[in-house]
C-alpha positions as CSV (number, residue, x, y, z in Angstrom):
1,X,-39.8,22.0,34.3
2,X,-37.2,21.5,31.2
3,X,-35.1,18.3,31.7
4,X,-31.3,19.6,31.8
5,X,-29.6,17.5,29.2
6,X,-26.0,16.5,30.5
7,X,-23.3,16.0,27.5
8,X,-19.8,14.9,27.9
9,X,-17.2,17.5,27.1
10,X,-14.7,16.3,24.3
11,X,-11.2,15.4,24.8
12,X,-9.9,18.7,22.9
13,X,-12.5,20.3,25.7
14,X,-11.2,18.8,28.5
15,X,-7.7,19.6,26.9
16,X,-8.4,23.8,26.9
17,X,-9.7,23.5,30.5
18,X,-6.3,21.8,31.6
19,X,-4.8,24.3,29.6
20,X,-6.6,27.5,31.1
21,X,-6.1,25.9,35.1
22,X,-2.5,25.9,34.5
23,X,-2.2,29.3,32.5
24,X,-3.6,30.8,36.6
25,X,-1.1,28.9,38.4
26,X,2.7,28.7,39.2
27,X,3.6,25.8,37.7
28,X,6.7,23.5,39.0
29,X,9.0,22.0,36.6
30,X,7.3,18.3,37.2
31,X,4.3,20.1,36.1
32,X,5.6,21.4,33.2
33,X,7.4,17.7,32.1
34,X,3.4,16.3,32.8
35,X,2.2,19.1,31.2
36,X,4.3,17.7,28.0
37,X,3.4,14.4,28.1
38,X,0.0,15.3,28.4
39,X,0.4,16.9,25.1
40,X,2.0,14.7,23.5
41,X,-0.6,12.2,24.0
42,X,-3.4,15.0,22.8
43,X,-1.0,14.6,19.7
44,X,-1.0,11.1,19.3
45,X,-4.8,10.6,19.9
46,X,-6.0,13.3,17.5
47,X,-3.3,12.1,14.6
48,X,-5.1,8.3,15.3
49,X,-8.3,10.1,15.1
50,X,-7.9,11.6,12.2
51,X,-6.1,8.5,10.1
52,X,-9.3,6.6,11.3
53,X,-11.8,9.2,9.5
54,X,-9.6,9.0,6.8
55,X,-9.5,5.0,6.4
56,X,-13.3,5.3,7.2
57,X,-13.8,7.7,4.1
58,X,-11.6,6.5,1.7
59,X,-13.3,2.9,2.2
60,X,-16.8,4.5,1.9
61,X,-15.8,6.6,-1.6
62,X,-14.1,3.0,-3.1
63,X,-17.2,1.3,-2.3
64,X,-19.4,3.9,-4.5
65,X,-17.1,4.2,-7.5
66,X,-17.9,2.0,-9.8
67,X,-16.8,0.6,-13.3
68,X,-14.7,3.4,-15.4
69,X,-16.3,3.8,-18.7
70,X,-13.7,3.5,-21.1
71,X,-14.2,6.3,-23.4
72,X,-11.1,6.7,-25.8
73,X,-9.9,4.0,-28.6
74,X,-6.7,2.6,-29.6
75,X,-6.1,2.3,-32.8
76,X,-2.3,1.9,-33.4
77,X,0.1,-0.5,-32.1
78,X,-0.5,-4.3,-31.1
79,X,-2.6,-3.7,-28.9
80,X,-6.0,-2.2,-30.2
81,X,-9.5,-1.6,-28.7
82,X,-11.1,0.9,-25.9
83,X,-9.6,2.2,-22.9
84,X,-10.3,4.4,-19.9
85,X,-8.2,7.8,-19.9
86,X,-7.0,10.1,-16.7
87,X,-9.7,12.3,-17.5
88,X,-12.5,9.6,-17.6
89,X,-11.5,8.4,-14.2
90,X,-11.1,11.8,-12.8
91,X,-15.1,12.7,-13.8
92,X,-16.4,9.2,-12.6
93,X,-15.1,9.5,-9.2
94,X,-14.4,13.4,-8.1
95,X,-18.2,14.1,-6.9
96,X,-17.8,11.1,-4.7
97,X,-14.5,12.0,-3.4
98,X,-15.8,15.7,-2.6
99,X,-18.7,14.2,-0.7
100,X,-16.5,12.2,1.8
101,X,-13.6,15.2,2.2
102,X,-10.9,13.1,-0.3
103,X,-9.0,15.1,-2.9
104,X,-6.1,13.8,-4.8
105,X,-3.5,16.3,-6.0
106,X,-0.1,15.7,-8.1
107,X,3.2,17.4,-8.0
108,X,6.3,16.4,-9.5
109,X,9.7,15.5,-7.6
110,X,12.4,17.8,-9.1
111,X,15.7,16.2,-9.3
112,X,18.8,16.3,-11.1
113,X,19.4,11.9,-10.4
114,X,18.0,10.4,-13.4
115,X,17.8,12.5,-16.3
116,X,15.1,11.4,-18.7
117,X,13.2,10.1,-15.6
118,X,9.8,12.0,-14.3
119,X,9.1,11.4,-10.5
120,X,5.6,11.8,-10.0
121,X,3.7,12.5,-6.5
122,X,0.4,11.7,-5.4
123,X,-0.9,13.2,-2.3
124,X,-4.3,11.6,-1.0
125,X,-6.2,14.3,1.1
126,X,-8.9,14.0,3.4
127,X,-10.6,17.3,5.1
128,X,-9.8,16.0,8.9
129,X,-6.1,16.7,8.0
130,X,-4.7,13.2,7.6
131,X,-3.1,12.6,4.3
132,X,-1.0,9.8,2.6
133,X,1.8,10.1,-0.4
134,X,2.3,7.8,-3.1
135,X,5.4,7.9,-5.7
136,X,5.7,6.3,-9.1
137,X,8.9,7.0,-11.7
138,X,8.2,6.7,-15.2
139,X,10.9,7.5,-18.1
140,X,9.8,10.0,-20.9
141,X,8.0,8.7,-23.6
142,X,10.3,9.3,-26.4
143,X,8.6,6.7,-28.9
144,X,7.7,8.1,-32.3
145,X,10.2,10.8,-32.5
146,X,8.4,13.2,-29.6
147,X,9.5,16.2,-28.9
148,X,11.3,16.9,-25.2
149,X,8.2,18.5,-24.3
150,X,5.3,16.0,-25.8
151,X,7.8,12.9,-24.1
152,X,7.6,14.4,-21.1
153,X,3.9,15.3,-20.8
154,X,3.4,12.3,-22.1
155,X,5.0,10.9,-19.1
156,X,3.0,13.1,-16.9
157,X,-0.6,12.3,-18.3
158,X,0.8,8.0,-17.9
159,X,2.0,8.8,-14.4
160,X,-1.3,10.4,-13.2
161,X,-3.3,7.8,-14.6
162,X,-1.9,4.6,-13.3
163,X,-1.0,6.4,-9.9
164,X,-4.7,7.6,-9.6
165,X,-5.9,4.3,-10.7
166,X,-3.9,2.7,-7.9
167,X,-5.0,4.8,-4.7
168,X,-8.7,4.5,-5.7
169,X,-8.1,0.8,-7.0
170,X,-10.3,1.4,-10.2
171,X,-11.6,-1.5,-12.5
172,X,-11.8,-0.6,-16.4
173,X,-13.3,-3.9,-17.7
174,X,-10.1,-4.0,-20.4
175,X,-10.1,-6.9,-22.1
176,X,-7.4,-7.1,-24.8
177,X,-8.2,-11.1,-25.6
178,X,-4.7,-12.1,-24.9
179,X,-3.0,-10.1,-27.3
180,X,-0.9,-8.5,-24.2
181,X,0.3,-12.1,-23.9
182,X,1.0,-13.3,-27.2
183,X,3.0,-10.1,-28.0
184,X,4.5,-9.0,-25.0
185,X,6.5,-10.6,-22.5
186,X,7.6,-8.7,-19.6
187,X,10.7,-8.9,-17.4
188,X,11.1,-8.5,-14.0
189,X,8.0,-6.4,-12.4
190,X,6.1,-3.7,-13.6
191,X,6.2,0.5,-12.6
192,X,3.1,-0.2,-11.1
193,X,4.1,-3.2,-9.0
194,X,7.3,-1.0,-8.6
195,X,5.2,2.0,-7.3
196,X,2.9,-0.2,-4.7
197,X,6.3,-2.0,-3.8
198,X,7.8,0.9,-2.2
199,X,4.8,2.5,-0.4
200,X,4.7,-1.1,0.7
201,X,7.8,-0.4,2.3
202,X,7.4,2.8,3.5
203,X,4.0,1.6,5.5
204,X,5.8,-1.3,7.4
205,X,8.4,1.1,8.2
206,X,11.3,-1.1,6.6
207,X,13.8,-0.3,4.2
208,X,14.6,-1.2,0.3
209,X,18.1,-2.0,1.5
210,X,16.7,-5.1,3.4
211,X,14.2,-5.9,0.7
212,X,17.5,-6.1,-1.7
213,X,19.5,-8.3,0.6
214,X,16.3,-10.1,1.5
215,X,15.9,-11.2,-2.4
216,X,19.7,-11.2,-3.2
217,X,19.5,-8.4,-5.9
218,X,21.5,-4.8,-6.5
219,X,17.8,-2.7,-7.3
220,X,14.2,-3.4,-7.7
221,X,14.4,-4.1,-11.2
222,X,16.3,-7.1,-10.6
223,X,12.9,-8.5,-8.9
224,X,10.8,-11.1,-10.5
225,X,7.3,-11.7,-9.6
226,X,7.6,-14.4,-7.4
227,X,9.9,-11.8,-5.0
228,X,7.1,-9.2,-5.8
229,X,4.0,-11.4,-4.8
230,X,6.3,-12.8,-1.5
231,X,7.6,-9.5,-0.6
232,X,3.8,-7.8,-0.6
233,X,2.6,-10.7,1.3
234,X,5.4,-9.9,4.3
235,X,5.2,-6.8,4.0
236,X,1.4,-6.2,4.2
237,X,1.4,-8.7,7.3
238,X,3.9,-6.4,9.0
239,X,1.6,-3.8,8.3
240,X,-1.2,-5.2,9.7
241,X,1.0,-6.4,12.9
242,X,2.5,-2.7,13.4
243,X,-1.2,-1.2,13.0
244,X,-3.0,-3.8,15.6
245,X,-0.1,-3.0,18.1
246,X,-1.0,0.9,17.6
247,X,-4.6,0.5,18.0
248,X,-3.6,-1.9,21.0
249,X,-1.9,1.2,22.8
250,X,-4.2,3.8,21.9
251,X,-7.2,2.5,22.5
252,X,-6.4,2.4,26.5
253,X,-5.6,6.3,26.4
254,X,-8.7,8.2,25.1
255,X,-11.1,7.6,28.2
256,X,-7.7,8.2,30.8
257,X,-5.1,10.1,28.8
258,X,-6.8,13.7,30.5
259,X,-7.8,12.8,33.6
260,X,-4.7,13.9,35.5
């Protein structure tokens, strides 16, 4: 005699049967309010789900990428040597991205705010439908007499880079022995820190008014790097305090949230 094999039904199962019992029957307005909630909470669960495979893939792919060979060379300005270009990082790390469902596309913010300024999106995809944005603004490069066309696609190909280099945190090895230092020094923080700064902000759910009043200052280019380094630091805690309450509430609904 064949052993019957008993598997659990899935919570989007157990959903469509709720679904199809109530579809036969007359149902009161209490059961349709219930009947609401209960979807809601399908929402919610399979939204958490989904960030999870997502954080769960995006981990795994970081952890396989490794150094980016730098494959172009600089050989004007102060700063001369190797470096890694967009399209370097882009064929070091897609195959590994593709085998874990990521995908990173751009698209650029039109808007008529700050002329001369490209606003440059990042949208970091993963196949079980949960996806995060990142933003960067860069002016055009108008060094060396460029054209309005080169200055901005010159903008573009800068924005793409640093913005792809941040979601996948990618190491280069550059090492420009000091000369950044000796030659350069900068003021206030960088479009980079700028960049993380604001997703920063957008993850904990806060505001850049706050983070203004917080640091006495009229914009974020009036920050220095001590508010930079102090503002990630409370900012990634609230982060991490607003994600362990949401894992705190969810995880008591999967096993219960149907049974009704």
């Amino acid at each position: 005699m064949s052993e019957m094999v008993k598997t659990e039904a899935s919570p989007q199962d157990r959903f469509l049967t709720i679904v199809e019992r109530m579809a036969g029957t007359q149902l009161t307005d209490a059961d349709l309010i219930k009947f609401g909630r209960i979807m809601d909470m399908q929402i919610q669960y399979r939204d958490y789900q989904a960030k999870q495979d997502f954080s769960r893939a995006a981990a795994t792919a970081q952890g396989k990428i490794g150094l980016i060979l730098r494959d172009k060379e600089r050989s004007s300005g102060p700063i001369k040597g190797n470096y890694a270009s967009f399209d370097q990082m882009v064929a070091q790390s897609k195959e590994i991205l593709a085998q874990y469902g990521l995908s990173i596309s751009f698209n650029e913010v039109i808007t008529d705010e700050q002329p001369g300024i490209l606003h440059m999106q990042a949208i970091y995809r993963h196949v079980g439908t949960h996806h995060e944005v990142y933003d960067l603004k860069v002016p055009y490069d108008t060094s060396s007499n460029k054209s309005a066309v080169w200055a901005k696609g010159s903008a573009i190909t800068y924005a793409k880079k640093y913005l792809y280099s941040m979601i996948l945190c990618l190491g280069t090895g550059d090492d420009d022995d000091g000369l950044v230092a000796t030659t350069y020094v900068p003021e206030g923080i960088s479009a980079m820190q700028k960049a993380n700064l604001m997703m920063l902000v957008e993850q904990a759910e806060s505001s850049v008014e706050k983070l203004f009043k917080r640091y006495n200052v009229a914009c974020v280019d009036d920050m220095s790097q001590s508010h930079y380094e102090n503002a990630c630091e409370g900012l990634t805690d609230k982060i991490n305090s607003l994600k362990a309450v949401d894992a705190e509430v969810l995880n008591t609904q999967p096993e219960n949230f149907l049974n009704v």
